[in-house]
C-alpha positions as CSV (number, residue, x, y, z in Angstrom):
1,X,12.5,-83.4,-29.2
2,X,12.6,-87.0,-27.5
3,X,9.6,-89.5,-27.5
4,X,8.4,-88.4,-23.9
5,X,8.8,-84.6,-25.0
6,X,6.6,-85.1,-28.4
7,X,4.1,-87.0,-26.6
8,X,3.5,-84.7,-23.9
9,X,3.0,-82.0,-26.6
10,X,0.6,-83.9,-28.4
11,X,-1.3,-84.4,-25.5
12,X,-1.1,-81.0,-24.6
13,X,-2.6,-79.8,-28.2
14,X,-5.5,-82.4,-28.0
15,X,-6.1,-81.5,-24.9
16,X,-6.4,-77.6,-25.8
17,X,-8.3,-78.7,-28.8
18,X,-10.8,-80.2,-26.8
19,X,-11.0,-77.3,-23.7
20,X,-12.7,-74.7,-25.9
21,X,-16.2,-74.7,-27.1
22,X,-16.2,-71.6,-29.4
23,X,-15.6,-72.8,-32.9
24,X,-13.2,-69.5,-33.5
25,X,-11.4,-70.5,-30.9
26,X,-11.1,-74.1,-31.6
27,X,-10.0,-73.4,-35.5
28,X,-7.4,-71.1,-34.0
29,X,-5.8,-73.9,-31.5
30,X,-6.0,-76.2,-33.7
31,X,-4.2,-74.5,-36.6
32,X,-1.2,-72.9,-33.5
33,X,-1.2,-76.8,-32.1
34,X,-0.4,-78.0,-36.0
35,X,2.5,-75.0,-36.5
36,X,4.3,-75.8,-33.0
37,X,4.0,-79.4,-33.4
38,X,5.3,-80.0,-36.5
39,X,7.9,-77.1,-36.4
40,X,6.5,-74.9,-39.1
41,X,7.0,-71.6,-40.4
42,X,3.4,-70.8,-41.7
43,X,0.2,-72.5,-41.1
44,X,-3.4,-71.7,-41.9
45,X,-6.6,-73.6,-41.7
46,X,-10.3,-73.0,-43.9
47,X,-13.4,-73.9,-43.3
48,X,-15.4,-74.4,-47.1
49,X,-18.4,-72.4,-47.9
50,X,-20.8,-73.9,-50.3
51,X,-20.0,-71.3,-52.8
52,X,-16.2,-72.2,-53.9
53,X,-15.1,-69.8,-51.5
54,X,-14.3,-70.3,-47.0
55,X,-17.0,-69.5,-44.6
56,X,-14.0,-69.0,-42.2
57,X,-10.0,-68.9,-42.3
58,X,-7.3,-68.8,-39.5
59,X,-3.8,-69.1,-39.8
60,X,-0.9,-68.7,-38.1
61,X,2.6,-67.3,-38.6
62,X,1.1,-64.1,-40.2
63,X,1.1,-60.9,-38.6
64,X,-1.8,-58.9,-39.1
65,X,-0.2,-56.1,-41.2
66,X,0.7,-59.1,-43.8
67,X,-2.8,-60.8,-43.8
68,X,-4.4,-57.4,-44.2
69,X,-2.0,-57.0,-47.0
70,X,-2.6,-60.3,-48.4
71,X,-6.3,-59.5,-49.6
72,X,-9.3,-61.4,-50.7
73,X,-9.4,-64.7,-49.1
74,X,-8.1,-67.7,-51.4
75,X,-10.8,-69.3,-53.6
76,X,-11.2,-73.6,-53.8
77,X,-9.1,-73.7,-56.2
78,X,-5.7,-76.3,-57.5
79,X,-4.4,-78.4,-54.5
80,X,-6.9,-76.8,-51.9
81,X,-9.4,-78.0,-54.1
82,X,-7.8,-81.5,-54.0
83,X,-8.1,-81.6,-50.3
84,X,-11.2,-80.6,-49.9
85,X,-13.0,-82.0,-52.9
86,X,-11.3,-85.7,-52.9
87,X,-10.6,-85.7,-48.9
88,X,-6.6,-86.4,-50.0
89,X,-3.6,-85.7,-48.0
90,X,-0.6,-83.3,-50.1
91,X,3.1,-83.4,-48.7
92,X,5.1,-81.3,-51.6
93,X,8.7,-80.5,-51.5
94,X,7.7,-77.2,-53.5
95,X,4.2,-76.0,-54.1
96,X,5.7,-73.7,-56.6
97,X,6.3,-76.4,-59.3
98,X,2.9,-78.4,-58.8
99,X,0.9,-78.2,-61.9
100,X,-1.9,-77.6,-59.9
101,X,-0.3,-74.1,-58.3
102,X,-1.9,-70.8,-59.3
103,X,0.2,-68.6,-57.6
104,X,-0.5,-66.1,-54.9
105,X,-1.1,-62.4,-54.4
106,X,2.2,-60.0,-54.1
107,X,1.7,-59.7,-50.5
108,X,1.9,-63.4,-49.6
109,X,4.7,-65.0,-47.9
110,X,7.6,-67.0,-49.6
111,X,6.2,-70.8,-49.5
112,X,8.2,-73.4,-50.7
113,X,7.6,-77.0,-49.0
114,X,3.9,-78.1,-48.1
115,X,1.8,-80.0,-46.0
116,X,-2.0,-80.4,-46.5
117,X,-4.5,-82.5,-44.6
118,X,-7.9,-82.4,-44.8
119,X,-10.4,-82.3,-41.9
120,X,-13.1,-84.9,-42.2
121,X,-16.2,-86.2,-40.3
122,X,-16.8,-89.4,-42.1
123,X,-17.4,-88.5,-45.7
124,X,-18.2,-84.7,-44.9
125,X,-15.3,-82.4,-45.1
126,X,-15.3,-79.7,-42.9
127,X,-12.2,-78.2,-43.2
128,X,-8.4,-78.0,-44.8
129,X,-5.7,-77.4,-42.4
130,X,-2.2,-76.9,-44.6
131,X,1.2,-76.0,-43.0
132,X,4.0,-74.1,-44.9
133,X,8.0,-74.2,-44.4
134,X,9.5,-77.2,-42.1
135,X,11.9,-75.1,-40.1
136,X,15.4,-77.2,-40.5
137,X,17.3,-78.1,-37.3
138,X,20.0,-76.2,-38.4
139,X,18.2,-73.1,-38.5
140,X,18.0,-73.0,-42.6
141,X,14.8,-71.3,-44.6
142,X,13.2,-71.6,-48.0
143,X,15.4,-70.9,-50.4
144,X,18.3,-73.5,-49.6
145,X,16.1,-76.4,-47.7
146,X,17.4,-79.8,-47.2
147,X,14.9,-80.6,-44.7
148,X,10.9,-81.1,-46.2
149,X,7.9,-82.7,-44.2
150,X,8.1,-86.3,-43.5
151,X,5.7,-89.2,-43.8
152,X,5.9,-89.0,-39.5
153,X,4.5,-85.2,-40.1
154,X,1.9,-86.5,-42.6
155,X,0.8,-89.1,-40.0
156,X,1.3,-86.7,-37.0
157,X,-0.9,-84.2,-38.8
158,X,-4.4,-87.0,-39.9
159,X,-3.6,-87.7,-36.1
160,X,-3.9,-84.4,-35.4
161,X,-6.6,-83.8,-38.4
162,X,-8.8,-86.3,-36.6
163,X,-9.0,-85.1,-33.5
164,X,-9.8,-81.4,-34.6
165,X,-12.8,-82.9,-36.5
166,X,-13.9,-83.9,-32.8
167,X,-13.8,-80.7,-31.5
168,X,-15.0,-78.7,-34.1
169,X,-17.9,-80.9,-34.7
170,X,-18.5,-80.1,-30.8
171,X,-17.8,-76.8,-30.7
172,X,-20.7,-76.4,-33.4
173,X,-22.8,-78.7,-31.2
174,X,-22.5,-76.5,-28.3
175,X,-23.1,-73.4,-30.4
176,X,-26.3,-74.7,-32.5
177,X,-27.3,-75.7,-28.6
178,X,-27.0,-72.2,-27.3
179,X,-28.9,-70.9,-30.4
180,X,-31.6,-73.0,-30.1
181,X,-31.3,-72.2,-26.2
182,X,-31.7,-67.9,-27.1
183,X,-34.2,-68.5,-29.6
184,X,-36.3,-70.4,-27.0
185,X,-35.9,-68.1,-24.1
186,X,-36.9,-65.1,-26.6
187,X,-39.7,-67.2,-27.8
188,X,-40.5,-67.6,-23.6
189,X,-40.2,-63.9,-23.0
190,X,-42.2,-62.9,-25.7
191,X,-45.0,-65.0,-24.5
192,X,-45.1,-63.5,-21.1
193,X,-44.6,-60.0,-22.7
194,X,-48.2,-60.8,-24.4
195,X,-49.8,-62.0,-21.8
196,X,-48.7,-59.5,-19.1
197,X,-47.8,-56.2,-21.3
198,X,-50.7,-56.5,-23.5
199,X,-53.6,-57.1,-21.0
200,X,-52.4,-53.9,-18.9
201,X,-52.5,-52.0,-22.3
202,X,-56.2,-53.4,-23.3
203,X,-57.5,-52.2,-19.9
204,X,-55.6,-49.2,-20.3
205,X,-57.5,-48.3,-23.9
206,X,-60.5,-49.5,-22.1
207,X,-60.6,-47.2,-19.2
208,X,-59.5,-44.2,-21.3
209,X,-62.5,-44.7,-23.9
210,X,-64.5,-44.7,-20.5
211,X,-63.3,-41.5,-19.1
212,X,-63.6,-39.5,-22.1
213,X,-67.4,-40.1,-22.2
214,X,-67.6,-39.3,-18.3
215,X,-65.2,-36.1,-18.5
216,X,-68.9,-34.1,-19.5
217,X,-71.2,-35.8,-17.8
218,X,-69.4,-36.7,-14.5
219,X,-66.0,-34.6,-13.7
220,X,-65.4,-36.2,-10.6
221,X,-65.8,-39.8,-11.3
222,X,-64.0,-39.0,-14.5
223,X,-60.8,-37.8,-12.4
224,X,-60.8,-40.8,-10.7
225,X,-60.8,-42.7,-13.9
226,X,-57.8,-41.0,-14.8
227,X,-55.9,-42.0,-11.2
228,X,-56.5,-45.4,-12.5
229,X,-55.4,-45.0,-16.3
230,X,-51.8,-43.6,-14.5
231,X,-51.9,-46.9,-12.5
232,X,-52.5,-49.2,-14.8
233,X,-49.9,-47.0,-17.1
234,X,-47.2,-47.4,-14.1
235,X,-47.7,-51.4,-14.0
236,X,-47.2,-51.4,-17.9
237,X,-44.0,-49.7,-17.6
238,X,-42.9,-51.9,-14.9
239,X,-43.6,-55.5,-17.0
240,X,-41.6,-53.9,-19.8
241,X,-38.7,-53.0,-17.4
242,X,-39.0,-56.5,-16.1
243,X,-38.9,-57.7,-19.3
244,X,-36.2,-55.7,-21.1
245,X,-34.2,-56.8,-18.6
246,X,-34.4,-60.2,-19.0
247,X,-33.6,-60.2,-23.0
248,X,-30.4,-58.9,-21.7
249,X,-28.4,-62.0,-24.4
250,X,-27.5,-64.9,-22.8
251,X,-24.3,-65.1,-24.6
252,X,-23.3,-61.9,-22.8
253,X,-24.0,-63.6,-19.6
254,X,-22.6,-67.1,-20.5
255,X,-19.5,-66.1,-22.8
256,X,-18.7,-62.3,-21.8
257,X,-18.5,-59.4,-24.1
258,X,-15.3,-60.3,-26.3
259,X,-17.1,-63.8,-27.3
260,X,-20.6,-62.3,-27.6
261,X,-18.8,-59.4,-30.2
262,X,-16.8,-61.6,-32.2
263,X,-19.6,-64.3,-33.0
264,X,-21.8,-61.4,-33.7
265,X,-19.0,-60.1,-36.5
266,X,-18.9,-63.3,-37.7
267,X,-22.3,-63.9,-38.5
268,X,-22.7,-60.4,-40.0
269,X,-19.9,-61.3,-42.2
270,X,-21.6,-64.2,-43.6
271,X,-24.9,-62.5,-43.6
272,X,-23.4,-59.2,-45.5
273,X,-21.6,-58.5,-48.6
274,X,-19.6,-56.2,-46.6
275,X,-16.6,-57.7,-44.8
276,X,-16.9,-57.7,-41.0
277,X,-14.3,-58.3,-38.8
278,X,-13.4,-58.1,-34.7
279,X,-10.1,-57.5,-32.6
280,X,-9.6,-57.4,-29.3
281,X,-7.0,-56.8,-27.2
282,X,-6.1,-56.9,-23.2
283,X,-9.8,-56.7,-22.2
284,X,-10.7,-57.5,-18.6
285,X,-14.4,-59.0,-17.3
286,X,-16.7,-55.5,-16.9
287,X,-20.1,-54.9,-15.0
288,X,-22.6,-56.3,-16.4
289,X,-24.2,-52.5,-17.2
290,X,-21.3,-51.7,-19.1
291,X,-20.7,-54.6,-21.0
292,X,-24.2,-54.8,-22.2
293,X,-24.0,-51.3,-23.4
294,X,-20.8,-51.9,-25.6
295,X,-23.0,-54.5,-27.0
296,X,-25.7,-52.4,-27.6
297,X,-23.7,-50.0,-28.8
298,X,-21.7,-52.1,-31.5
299,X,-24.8,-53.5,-32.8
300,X,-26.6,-50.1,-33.4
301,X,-23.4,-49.1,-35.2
302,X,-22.8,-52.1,-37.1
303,X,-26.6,-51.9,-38.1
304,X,-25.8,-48.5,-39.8
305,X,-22.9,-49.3,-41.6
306,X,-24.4,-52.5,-43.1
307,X,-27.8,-50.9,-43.7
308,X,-27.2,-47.1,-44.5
309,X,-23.5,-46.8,-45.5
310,X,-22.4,-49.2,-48.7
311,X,-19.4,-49.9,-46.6
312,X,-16.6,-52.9,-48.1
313,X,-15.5,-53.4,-45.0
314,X,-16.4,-52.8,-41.2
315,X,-13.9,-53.4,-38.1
316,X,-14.9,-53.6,-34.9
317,X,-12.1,-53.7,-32.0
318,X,-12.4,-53.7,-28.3
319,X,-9.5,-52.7,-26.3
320,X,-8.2,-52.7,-23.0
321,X,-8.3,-48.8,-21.0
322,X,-7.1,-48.8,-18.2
323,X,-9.5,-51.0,-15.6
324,X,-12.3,-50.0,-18.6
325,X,-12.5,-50.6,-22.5
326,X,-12.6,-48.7,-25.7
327,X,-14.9,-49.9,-28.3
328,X,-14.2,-48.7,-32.2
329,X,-16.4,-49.3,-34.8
330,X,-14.9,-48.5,-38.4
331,X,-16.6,-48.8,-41.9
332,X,-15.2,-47.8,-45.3
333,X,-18.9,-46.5,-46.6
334,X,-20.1,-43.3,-47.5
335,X,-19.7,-41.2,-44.4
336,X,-22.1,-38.5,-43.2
337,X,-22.5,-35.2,-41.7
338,X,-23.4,-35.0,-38.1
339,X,-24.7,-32.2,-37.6
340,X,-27.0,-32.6,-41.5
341,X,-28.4,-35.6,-39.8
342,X,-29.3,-33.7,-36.3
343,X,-31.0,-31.1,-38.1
344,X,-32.9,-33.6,-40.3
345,X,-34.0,-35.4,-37.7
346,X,-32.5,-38.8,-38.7
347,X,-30.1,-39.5,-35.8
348,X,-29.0,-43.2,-37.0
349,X,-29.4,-44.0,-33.1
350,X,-26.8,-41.2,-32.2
351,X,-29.0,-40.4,-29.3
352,X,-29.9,-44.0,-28.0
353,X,-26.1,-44.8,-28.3
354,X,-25.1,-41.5,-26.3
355,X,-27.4,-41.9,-23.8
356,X,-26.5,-45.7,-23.2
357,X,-22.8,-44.4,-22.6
358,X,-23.8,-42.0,-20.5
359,X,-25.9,-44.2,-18.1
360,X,-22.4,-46.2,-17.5
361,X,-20.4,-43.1,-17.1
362,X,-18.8,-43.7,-20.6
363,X,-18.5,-41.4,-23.4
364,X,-19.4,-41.9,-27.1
365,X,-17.6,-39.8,-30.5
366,X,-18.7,-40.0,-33.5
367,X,-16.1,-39.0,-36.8
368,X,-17.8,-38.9,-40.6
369,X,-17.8,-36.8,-43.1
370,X,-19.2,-37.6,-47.0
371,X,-17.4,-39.8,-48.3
372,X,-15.3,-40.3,-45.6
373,X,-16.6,-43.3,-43.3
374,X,-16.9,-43.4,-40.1
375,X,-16.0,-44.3,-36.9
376,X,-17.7,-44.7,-33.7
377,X,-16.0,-45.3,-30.7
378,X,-17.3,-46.2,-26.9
379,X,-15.0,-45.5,-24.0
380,X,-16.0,-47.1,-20.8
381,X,-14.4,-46.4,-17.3
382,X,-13.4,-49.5,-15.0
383,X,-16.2,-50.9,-12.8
């Protein structure tokens, strides 16, 4: 690559960096940006919890058969520790024969030669971003490498490490800004909910305690009482359309379903024992209706597997169906009967979840048995 060609593509990555707001999205750019750059085999980036373990981990180079395979995530532990602890660049020929290597699970890929920068904001760390395997020009791998990273890589990755500190630090920005955004626009609605909801249903009480003394005494006025208990009961339900309609999520309406889903995994994830993950694949902009039942829809079922079903692990996937979508929502817990839950009367929102895919012209399926798990999954035609 010449001096013009490796500029450009350094000024393409920061500039990709810096285009997306989501912070998912930006760990993922930054972490394919590092790998292409700097000709890599593997590459993977964390993001530390406050627990010795990583709030979030991309990487790149890893199909999802092998990082499935791979297992738990990695702990802070021997040279990622180093990074992230003493904010310290590593460039190793072999991370095998550091004293500091622990070794990896069976399913991990062959590393040999190493790269690790961390990702700083000042003194705060907020992340390591480590590359694996300098492909040679001559095409060689692992096992019989002349080529390792150079001090130009080390200096091409802080470069690179600096600017990603930008953009994450943004992209959190943006996203603490759209929480605090939500939270007061619910705080809004719920005000006028009060105000407006709650006055119709005080006169309501009101008139109804009036009728029932007149219903005796004076039939006739008493019926007209009861024309006005249905009116005020109409305008009730109207301010509660009206308002259930406005707490449709913002995010949905800003960021479309496929962001909306996947920050909602992710803070379940952190919120939850259980590991929750999302996948999506091909899916196009839907109406509105639709999109906001998917949502609906995956929250209700995620609600049940983290709540009712001692599930390890939940997956929730969105795919592309033609001009509609296919939503699938997995768990590995303790399964259920159907038709033991119909007749007990507990539906776990089987009936709310039906119904919304039904208003959109979707269908919803639901497979569990004891012990089995279950999966829930949404179809939804094209709008």
């Amino acid at each position: 690559m010449g001096p013009n060609q490796g500029l450009s593509a350094v000024s393409a990555a920061l500039l990709a960096m810096n285009r997306q707001l989501e912070v998912h999205d930006v760990l993922q750019t930054i972490v394919a940006s590092a790998r292409e750059l700097l000709d890599a085999e593997y590459a993977a980036l964390g993001v530390p919890d406050d627990h010795g373990g990583f709030a979030q981990f991309v990487v790149d180079g890893v199909t999802e058969e092998q990082w499935r395979a791979i297992g738990p995530l990695p702990r802070q532990h021997g040279i990622l520790a180093a990074m992230l602890h003493d904010a310290t660049p590593q460039r190793l020929a072999d991370v095998r024969r550091d004293p500091r290597f622990e070794g990896w699970p069976s399913a991990h890929p062959e590393m040999a030669d190493f790269l690790g920068m961390p990702i700083a904001d000042g003194e705060n760390v907020l992340g390591a971003l480590f590359l694996a395997n300098k492909r040679c020009p001559d095409g060689g791998r692992a096992a019989d490498r002349s080529c390792n990273f150079t001090e130009d890589d080390e200096a091409l990755l802080g470069l690179l490490a600096q600017h990603a500190a930008i953009a994450l630090t943004n992209a959190r920005l943006y996203e603490r800004s759209r929480e605090l955004t939500i939270a007061g626009e619910r705080a809004r609605i719920g005000h006028e909910l009060h105000d407006a909801v709650a006055q119709k249903l005080f006169s309501l009480r009101l008139t109804a305690q009036a009728t029932a003394t007149l219903v005796d005494r004076d039939p006739e006025r008493a019926k007209g009482e009861l024309h006005e208990i249905a009116g005020l009961a109409a305008e009730a339900v109207d301010e509660l359309r009206a308002a259930v309609v406005e707490l449709r999520p913002a995010a949905l309406d800003e960021d479309g379903l496929v962001a909306t889903l996947r920050t909602q995994a992710q803070v379940l994830d952190r919120a939850h024992s259980a590991e929750v993950s999302f996948a999506s694949e091909g899916v196009r902009a839907l109406p509105a209706a639709q999109e906001e039942a998917l949502l609906r829809v995956a929250q209700e079922a995620l609600h049940n597997a983290l709540r009712h079903s001692g599930a390890a692990r939940v997956t929730v996937t969105l795919t592309r169906s033609g001009a509609g979508a296919v939503l699938r929502v997995t768990d590995d817990g303790c399964g259920f009967d159907p038709r033991t839950v119909r007749r007990a009367g507990r539906h776990l929102g089987l009936v709310s979840m039906r119904d919304r895919a039904g208003a959109v012209g979707g269908r919803l399926n639901v497979e569990s048995e004891p012990g089995k798990g279950t999966v829930m999954e949404m179809e939804v035609p094209g709008g």
